[in-house]
KEGU-860273 format. One record per residue: x, y, z of N, C-alpha, C, O, CB in turn; residue number from 1. Coordinates in nm, 4 decimals, padded with zeros to 6 digits, always signed. Glycine has a CB too. Layout:
+----------+----------+----------+----------+----------+----------+----------+----------+----------+----------+----------+----------+----------+----------+----------+-----+
:      n_u :      n_v :      n_w :     ca_u :     ca_v :     ca_w :      c_u :      c_v :      c_w :      o_u :      o_v :      o_w :     cb_u :     cb_v :     cb_w : pos :
+----------+----------+----------+----------+----------+----------+----------+----------+----------+----------+----------+----------+----------+----------+----------+-----+
:        X :        Y :        Z :        X :        Y :        Z :        X :        Y :        Z :        X :        Y :        Z :        X :        Y :        Z : NUM :
...
+----------+----------+----------+----------+----------+----------+----------+----------+----------+----------+----------+----------+----------+----------+----------+-----+
***
This chain:
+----------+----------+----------+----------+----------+----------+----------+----------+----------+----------+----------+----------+----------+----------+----------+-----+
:      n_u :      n_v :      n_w :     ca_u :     ca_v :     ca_w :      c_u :      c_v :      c_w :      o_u :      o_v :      o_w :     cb_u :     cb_v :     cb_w : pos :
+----------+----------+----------+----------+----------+----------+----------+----------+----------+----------+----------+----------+----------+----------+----------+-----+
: -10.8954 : +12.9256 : +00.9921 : -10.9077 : +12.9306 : +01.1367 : -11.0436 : +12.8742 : +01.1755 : -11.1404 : +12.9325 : +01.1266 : -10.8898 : +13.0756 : +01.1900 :   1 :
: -11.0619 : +12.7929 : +01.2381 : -11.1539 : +12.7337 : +01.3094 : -11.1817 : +12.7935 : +01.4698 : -11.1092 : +12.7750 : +01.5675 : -11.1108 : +12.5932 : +01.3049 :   2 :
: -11.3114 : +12.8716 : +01.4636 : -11.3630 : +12.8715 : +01.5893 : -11.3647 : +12.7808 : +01.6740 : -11.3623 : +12.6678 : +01.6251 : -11.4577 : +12.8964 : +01.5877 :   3 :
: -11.3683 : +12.7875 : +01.7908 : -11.3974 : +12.6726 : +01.9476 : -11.5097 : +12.7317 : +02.0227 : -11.5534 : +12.8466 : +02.0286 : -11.2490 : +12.6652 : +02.0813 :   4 :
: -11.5515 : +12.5967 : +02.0906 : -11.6021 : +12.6387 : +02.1933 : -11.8127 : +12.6228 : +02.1528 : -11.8630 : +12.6631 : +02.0479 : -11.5167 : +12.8092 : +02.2173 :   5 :
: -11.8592 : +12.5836 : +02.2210 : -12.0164 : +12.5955 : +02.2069 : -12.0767 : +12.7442 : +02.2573 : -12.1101 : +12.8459 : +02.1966 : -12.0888 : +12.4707 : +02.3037 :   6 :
: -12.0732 : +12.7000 : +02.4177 : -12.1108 : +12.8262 : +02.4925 : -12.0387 : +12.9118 : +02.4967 : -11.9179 : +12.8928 : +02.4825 : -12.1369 : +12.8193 : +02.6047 :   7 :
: -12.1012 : +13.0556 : +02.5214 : -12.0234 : +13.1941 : +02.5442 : -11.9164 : +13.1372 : +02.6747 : -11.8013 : +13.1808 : +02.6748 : -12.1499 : +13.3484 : +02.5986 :   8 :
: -11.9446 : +13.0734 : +02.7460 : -11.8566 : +13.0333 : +02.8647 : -11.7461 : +12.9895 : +02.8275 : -11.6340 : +13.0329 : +02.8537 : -11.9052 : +12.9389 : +02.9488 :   9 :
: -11.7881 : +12.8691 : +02.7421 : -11.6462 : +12.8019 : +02.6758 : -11.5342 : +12.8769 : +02.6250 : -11.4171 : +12.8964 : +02.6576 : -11.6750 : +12.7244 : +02.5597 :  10 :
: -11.6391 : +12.9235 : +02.5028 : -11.5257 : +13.0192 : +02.4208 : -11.4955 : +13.1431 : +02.5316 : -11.4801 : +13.2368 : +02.4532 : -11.5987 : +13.0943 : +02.2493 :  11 :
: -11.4854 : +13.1756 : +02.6085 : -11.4487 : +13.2836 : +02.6963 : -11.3101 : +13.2393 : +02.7747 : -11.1993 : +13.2922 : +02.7845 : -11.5747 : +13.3147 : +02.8005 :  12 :
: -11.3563 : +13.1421 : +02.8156 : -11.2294 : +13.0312 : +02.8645 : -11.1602 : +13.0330 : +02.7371 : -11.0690 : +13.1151 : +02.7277 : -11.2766 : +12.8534 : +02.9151 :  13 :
: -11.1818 : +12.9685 : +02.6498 : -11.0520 : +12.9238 : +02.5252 : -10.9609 : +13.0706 : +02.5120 : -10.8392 : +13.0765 : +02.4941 : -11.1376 : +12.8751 : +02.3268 :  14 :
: -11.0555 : +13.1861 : +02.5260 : -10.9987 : +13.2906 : +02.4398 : -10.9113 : +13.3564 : +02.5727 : -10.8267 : +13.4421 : +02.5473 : -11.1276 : +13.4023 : +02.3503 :  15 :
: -10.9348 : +13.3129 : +02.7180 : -10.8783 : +13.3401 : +02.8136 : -10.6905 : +13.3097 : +02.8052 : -10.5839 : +13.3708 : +02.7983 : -10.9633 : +13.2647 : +02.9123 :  16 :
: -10.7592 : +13.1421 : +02.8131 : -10.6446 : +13.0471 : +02.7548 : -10.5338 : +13.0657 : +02.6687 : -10.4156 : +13.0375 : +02.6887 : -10.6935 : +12.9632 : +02.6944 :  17 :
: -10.5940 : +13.1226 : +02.5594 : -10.5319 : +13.1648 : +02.4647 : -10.4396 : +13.2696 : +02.4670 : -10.3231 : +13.2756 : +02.4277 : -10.6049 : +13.1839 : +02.3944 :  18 :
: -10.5477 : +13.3895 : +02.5453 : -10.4305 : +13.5087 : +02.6096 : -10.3459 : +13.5096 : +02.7197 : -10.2695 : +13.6000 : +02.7534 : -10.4858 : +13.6194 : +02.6447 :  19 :
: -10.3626 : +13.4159 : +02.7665 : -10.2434 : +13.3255 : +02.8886 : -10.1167 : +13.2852 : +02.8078 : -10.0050 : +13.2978 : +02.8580 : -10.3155 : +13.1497 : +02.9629 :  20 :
: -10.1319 : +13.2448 : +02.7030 : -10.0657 : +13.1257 : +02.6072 : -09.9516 : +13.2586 : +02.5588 : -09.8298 : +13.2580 : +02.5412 : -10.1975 : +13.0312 : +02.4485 :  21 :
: -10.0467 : +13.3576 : +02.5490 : -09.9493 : +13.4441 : +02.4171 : -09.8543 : +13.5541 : +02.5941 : -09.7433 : +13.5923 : +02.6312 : -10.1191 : +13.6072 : +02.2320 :  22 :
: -09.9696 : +13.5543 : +02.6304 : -09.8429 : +13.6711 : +02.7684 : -09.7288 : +13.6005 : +02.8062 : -09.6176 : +13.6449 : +02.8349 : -09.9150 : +13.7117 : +02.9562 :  23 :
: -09.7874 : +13.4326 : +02.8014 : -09.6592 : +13.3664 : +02.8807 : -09.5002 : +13.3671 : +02.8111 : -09.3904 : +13.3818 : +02.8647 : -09.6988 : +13.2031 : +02.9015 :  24 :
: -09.5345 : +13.3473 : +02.6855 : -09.4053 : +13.4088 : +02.5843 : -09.2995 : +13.5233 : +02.6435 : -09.1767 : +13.5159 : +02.6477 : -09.4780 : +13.4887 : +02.4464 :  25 :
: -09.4210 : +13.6752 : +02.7059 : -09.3107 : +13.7479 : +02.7416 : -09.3023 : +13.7439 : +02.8869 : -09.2708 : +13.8480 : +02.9446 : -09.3150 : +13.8831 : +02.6894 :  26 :
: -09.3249 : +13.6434 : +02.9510 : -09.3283 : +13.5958 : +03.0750 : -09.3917 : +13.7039 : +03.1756 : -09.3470 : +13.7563 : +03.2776 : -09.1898 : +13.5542 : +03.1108 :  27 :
: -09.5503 : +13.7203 : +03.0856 : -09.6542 : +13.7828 : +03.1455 : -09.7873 : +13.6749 : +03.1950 : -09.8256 : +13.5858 : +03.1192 : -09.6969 : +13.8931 : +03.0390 :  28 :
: -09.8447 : +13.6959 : +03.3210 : -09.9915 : +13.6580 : +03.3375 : -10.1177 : +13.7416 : +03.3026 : -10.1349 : +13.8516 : +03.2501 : -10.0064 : +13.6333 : +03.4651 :  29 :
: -10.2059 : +13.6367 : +03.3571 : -10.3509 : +13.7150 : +03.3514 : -10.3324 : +13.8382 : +03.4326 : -10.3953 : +13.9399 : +03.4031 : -10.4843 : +13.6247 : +03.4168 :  30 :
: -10.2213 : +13.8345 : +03.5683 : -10.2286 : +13.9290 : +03.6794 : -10.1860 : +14.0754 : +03.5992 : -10.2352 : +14.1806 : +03.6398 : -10.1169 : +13.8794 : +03.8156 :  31 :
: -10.0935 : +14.0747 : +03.4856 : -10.0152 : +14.1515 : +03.4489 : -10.1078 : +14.2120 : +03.3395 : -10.0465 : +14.2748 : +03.2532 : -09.8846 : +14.0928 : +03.4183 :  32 :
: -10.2562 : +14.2054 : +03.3239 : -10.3335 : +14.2673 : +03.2506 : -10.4129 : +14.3967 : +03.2952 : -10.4917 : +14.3979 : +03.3898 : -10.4059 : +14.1784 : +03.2145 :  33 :
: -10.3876 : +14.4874 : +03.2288 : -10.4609 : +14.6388 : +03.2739 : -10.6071 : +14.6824 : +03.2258 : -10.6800 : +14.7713 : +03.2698 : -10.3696 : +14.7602 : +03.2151 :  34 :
: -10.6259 : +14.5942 : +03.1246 : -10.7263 : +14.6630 : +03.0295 : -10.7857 : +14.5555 : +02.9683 : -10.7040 : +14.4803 : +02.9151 : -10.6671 : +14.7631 : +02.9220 :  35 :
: -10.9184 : +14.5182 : +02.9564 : -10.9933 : +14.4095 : +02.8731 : -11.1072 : +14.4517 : +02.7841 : -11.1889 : +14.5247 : +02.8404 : -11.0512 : +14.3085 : +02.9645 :  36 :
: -11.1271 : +14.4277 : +02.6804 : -11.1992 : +14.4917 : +02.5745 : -11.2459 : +14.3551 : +02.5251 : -11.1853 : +14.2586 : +02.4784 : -11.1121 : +14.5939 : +02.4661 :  37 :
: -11.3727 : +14.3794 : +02.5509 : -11.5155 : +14.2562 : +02.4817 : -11.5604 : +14.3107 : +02.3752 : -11.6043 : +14.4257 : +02.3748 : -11.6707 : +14.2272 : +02.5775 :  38 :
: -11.5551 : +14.2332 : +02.2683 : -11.6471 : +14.2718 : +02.1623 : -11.7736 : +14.0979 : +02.1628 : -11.7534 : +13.9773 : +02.1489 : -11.5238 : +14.3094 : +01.9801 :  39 :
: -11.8886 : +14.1805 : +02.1857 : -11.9842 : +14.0508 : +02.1774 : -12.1175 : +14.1058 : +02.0791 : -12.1574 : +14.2207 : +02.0601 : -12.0435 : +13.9956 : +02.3571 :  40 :
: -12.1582 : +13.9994 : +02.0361 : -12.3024 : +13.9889 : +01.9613 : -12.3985 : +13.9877 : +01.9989 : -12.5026 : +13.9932 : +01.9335 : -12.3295 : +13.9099 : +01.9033 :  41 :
: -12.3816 : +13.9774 : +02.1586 : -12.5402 : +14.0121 : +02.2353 : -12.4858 : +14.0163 : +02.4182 : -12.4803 : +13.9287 : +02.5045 : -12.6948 : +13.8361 : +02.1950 :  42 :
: -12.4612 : +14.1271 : +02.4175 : -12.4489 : +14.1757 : +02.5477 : -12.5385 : +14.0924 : +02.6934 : -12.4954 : +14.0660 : +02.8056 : -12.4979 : +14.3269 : +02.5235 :  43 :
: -12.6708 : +14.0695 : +02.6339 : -12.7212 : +13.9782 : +02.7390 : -12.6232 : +13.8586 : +02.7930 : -12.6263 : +13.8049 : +02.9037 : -12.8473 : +13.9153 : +02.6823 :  44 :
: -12.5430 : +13.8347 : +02.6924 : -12.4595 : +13.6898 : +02.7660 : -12.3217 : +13.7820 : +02.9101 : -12.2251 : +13.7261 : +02.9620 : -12.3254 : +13.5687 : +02.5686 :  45 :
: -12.3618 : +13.9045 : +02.9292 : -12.2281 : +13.9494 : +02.9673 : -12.2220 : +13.8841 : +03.1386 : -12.1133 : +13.8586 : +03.1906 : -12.2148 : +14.1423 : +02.9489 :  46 :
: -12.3572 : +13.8627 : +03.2136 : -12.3310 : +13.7861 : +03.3278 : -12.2876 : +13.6642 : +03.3254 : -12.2427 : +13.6271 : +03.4338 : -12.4217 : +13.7794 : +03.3932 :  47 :
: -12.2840 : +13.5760 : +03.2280 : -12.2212 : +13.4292 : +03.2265 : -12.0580 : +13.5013 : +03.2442 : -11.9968 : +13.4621 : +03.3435 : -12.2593 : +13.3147 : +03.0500 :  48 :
: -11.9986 : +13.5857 : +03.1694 : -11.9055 : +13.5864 : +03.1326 : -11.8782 : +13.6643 : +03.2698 : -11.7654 : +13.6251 : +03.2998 : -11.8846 : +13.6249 : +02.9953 :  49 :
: -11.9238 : +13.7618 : +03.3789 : -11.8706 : +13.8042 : +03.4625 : -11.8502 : +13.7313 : +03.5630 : -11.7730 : +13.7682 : +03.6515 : -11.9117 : +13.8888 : +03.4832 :  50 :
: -11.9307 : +13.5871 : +03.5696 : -11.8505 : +13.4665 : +03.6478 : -11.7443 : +13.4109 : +03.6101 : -11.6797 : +13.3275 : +03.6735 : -11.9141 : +13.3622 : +03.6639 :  51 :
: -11.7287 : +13.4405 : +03.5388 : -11.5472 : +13.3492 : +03.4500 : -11.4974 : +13.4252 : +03.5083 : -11.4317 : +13.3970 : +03.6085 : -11.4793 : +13.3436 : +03.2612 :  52 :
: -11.5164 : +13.5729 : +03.4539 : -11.3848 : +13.7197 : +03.4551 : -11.3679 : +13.7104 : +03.6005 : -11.2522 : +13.7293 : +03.6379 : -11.4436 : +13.9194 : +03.3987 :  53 :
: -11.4521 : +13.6867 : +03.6892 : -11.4234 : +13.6673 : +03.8779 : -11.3296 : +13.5958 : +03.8976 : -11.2302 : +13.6318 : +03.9606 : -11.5342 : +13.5951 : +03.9758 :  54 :
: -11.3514 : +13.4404 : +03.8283 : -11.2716 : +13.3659 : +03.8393 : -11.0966 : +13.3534 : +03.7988 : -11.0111 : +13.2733 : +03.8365 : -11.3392 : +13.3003 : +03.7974 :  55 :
: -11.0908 : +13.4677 : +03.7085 : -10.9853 : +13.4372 : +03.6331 : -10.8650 : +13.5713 : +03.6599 : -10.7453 : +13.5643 : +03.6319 : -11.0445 : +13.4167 : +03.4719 :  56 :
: -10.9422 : +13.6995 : +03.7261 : -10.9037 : +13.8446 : +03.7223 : -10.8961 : +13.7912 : +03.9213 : -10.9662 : +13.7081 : +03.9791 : -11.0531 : +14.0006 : +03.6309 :  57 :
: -10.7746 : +13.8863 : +03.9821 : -10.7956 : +13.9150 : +04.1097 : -10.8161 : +14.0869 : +04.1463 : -10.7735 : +14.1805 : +04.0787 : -10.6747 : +13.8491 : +04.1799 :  58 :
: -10.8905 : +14.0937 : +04.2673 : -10.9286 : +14.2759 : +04.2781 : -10.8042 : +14.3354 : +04.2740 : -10.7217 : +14.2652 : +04.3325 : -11.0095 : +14.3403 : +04.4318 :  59 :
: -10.7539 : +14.4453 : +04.2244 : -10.8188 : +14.5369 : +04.1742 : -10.8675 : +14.4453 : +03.9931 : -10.7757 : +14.3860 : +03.9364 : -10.7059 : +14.6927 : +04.1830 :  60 :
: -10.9609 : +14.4463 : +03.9488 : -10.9847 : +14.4208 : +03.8627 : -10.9407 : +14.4442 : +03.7077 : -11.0403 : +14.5027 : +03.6653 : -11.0569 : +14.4372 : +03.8943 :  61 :
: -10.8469 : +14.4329 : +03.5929 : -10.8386 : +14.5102 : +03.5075 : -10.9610 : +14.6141 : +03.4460 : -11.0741 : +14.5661 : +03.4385 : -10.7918 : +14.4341 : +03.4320 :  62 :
: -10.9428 : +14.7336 : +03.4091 : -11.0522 : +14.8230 : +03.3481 : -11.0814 : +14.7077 : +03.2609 : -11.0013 : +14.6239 : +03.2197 : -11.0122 : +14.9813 : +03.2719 :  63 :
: -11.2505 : +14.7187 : +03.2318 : -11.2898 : +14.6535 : +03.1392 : -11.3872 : +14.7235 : +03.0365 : -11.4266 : +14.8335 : +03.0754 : -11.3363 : +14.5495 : +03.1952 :  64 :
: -11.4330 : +14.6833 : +02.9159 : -11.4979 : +14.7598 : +02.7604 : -11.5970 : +14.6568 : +02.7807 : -11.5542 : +14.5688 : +02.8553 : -11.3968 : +14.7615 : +02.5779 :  65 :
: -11.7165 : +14.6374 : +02.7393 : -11.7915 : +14.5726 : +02.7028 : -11.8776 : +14.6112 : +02.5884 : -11.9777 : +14.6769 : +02.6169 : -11.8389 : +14.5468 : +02.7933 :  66 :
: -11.8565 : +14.5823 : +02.4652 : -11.9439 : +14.6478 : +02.3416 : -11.9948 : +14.5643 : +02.2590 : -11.9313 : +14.4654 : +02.2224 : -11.8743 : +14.7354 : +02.2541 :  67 :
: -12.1323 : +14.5942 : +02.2116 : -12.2108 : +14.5073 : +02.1209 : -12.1748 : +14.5249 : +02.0066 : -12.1642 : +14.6388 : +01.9610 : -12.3422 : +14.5198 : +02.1211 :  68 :
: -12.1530 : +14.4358 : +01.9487 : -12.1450 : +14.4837 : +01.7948 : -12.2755 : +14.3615 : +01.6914 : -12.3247 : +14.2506 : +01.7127 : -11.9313 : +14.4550 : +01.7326 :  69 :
: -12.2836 : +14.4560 : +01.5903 : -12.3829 : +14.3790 : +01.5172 : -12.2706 : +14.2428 : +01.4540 : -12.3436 : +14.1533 : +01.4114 : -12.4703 : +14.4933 : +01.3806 :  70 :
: -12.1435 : +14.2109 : +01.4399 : -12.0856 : +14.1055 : +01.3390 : -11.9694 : +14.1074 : +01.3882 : -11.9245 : +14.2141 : +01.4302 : -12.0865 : +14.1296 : +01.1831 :  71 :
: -11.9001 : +13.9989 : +01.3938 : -11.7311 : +13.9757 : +01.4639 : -11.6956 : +13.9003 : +01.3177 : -11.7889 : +13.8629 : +01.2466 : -11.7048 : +13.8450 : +01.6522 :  72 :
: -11.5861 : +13.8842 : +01.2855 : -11.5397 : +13.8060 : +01.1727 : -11.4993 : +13.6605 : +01.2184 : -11.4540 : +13.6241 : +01.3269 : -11.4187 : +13.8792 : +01.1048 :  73 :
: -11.5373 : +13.5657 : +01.0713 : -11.5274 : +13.4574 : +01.0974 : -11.7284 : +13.4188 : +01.1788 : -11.7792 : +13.3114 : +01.1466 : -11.3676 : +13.4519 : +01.1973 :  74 :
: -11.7785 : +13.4781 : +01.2363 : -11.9157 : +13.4547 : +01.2825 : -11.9279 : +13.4304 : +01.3769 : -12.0211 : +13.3572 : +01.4104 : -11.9808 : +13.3823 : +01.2398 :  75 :
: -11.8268 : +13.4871 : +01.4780 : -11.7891 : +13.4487 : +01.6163 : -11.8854 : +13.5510 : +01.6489 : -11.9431 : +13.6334 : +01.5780 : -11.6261 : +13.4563 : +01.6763 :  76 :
: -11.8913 : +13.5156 : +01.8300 : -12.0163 : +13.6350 : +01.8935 : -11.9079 : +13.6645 : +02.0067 : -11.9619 : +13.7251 : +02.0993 : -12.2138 : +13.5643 : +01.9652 :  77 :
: -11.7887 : +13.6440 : +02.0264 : -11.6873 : +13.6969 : +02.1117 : -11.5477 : +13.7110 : +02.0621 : -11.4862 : +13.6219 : +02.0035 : -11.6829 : +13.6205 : +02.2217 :  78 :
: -11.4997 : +13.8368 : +02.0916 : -11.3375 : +13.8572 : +02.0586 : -11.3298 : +13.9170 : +02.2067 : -11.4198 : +13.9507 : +02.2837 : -11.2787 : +13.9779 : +01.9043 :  79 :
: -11.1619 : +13.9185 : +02.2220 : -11.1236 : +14.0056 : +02.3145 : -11.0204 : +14.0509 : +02.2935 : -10.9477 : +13.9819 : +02.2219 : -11.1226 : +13.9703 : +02.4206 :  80 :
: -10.9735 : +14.1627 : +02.3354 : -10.8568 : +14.2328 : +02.3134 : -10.7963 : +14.2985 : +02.4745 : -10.8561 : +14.3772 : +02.5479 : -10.8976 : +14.3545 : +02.1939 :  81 :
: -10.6558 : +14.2337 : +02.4967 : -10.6196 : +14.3073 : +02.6454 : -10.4896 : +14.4054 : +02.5915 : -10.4444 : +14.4229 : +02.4783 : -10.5612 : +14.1721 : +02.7940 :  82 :
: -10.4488 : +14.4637 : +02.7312 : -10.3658 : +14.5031 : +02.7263 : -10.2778 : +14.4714 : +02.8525 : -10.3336 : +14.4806 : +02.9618 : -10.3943 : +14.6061 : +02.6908 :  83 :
: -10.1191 : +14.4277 : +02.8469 : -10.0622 : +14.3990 : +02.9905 : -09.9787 : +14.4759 : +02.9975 : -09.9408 : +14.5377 : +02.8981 : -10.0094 : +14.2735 : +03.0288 :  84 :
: -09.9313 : +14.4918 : +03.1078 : -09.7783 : +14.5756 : +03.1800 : -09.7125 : +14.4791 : +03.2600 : -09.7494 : +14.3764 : +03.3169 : -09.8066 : +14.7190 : +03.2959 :  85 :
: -09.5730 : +14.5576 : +03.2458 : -09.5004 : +14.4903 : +03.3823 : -09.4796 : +14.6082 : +03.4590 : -09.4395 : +14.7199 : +03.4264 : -09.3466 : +14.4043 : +03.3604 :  86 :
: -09.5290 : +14.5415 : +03.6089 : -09.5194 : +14.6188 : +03.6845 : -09.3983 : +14.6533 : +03.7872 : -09.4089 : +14.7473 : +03.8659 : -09.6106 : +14.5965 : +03.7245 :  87 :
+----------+----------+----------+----------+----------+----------+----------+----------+----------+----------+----------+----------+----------+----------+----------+-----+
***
């Protein structure tokens, strides 16, 4: 597996993308997400990333996790993990 992406921005987008890619299968959106869980390597990047999440989430906002961790696998400095419903 090959990482993407330079900036925390990028890869935030790809990994957005990505979870677009997999909801659309069960003919879910971004809208149909309840719950977002960040795992990052340095929390300082979390305002770049709360301009994406604006962009990409409408209010009410999904609950969101934001947690530092010292190591992600592979040497990534972002994972995410959601959760969706149908409503």
């Amino acid at each position: 597996m090959e990482l993407c992406g330079e900036t925390i921005e990028e890869k935030f987008e790809i990994a957005l993308s990505n979870v677009n890619k997999i909801l659309a299968e069960t003919d879910l959106t971004l809208n149909d997400i309840i719950r977002v869980q960040l795992y990052m390597t340095n929390l300082n990047e979390l305002p770049s990333i709360n301009t994406i999440y604006g962009n990409h989430f409408k209010h009410p906002y999904p609950t969101r996790t934001a947690i530092e961790v010292s190591a992600l696998p592979l040497g990534a400095n972002l994972e995410i993990d959601v959760i969706a419903t149908r409503n």
